[in-house]
C-alpha positions, 0 to 999 in steps of 0.5 A, spaced: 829 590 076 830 584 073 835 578 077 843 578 076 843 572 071 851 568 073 852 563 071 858 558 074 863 554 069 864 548 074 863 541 075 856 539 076 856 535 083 863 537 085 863 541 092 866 547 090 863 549 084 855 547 089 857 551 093 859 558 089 852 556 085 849 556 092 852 563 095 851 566 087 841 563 088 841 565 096 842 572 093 840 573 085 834 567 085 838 564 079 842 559 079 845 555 073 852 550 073 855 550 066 858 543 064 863 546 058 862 539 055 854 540 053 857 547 050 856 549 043 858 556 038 854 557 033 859 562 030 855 564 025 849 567 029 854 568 036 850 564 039 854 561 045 849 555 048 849 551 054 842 547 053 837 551 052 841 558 055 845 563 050 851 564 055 852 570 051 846 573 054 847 573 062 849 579 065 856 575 068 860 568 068 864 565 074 869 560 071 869 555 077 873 549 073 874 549 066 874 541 066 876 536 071 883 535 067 888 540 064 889 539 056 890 542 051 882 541 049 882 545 055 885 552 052 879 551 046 873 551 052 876 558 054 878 561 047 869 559 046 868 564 052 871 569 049 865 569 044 861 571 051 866 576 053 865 579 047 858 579 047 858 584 053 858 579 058 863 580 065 867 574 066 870 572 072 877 571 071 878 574 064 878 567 059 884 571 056 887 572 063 886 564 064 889 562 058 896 563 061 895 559 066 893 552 064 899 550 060 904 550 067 910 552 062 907 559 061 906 559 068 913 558 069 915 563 064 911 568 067 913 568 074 921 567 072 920 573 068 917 577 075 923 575 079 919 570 082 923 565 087 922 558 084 925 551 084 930 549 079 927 548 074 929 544 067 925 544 061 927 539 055 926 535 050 932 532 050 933 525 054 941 526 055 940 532 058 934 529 062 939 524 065 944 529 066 938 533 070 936 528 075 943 526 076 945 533 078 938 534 082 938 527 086 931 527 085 927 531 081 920 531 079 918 530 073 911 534 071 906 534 065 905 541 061 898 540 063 895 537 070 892 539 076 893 536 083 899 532 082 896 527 077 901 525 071 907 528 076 913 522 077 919 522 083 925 520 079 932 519 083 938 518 080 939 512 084 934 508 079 937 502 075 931 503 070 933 510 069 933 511 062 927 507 061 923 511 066 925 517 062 923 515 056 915 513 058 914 519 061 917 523 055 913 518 050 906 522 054 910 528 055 914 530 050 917 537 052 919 534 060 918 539 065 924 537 070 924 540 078 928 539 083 925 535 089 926 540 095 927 538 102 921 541 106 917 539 112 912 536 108 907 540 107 906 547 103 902 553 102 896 556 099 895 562 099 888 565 097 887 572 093 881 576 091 882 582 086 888 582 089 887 582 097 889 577 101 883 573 104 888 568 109 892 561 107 892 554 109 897 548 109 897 542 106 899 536 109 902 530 105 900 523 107 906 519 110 906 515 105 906 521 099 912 524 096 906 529 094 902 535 098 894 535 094 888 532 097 888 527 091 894 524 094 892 523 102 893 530 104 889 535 109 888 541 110 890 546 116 891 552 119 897 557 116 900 564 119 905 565 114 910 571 114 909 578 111 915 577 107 911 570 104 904 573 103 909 579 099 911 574 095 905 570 093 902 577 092 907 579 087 906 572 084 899 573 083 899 580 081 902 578 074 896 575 072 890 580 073 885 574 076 880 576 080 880 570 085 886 565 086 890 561 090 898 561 089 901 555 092 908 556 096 914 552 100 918 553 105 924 549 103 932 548 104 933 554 099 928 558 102 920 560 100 918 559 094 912 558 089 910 553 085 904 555 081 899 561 081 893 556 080 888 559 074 881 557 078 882 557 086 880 552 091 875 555 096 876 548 101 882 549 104 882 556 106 874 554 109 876 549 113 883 551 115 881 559 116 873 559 116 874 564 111 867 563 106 870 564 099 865 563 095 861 568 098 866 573 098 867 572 090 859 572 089 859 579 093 865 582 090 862 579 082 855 582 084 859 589 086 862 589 080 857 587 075 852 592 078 857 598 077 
């Protein structure tokens, strides 16, 4: 019988996206890194190439990370997997299912319409109620519809004399502003790890003392976490909107109780390896062989 062909969408190089490749070689002999930058559709023949692989022709796809950045270009490296997907190829998380992730607008729109606790939240294209926004919040966080790991994000307070003219150079990059309050909470949060639904175990994030901010990217590390039932409830009801077959949902412990941030559309295999020794990546590849095997 043949070797399983997967392949993995990811960032050649990044740890990651090595580290699913690694886990997926160890047991099918076949390892292939797809940069979605060196893919092109041929949509007259359906051919999907990366180099010299017709993507259309493996037997599975693991979207790893899409691009190191959000954006809109982003939804356009989805929308040629779909072509894969309708070849017959099992993709891991549908691209379909991805798309309602990427723009964190959607996200929010998703989780407040499954009744999922979440900070207060603004969206706006107007910069009166933007003033008005942060002078009701005290500090209020302004995101970009498109970004991972905090990049983009500005702290705003109210106490500012620039206020206005702060407002108005992220509103010049992000024309829809996506205001949320700044919680109090203890400097750090949650991630929660899911796969196919079953909850794998959570770490925290612990901000750098000089970051208003939890990621990695800005300083933070990672620890062990023991959340309560009723907050793996929640992130588990938060993740169940999407039909992802791995992911990680980001939550608080704040003033105004638990909340949840974001459903992330990947993943991250680091946090919950180091903070809980639990290996991610080898979980997944088992759990994708069982379900292109079936």
């Amino acid at each position: 019988m043949p070797a399983v062909k997967i392949g993995v969408i990811g960032l050649p190089g990044k740890w990651s996206t090595e580290t699913l490749a690694d886990a997926i070689e160890e047991k099918t002999g076949f390892r292939l890194i797809i940069d979605m930058a060196d893919v092109s559709l041929d949509l007259s023949s359906g051919r999907l190439m990366y180099k010299d692989t017709n993507l259309s022709e493996l037997d599975g796809l693991i979207i790893k990370k899409i691009s190191s950045q959000y954006s809109p270009h982003t939804i356009d490296r989805l929308e040629l997997l779909r072509v894969a997907e309708a070849a017959g190829v099992k993709i891991f998380s549908s691209p379909t299912q991805i798309l309602r992730l990427i723009d964190r607008l959607s996200c929010t729109v998703s989780l407040k319409n499954g009744d999922i606790p979440m900070p207060p939240t603004i969206i706006t294209e107007n910069i009166e109620t933007a003033l008005k926004t942060v002078e009701d919040f005290g500090e209020a966080v302004f995101k970009p519809l498109y970004s991972t790991k905090a990049r983009g994000m500005v702290l705003l307070s109210k106490k500012s004399k620039n206020l206005r003219a702060e407002i108005t150079k992220f509103m010049n990059e992000n024309p829809v502003m996506y205001i949320q309050k700044k919680l109090n909470f203890s400097g750090k949060d949650l991630g929660l790890a899911f796969l196919n639904g079953e909850y794998l175990g959570a770490y925290a994030r612990v901000a750098n003392k000089d970051a208003w901010n939890t990621t990695i990217h800005s300083g933070g590390r990672y620890e062990a976490a023991q959340p309560s039932q009723e907050i793996i409830d929640m992130a588990h009801k938060a993740q169940g909107l999407f039909n992802l077959d791995f992911t990680t949902v980001d939550v608080a412990e704040s003033d105004m109780g638990a909340v949840v941030f974001e459903v992330s559309a990947f993943g991250g295999f680091r946090g919950v390896h180091e903070a809980v020794g639990v290996n991610a990546a080898e979980r997944y590849r088992d759990y994708v062989l069982e379900q292109i095997e079936q």
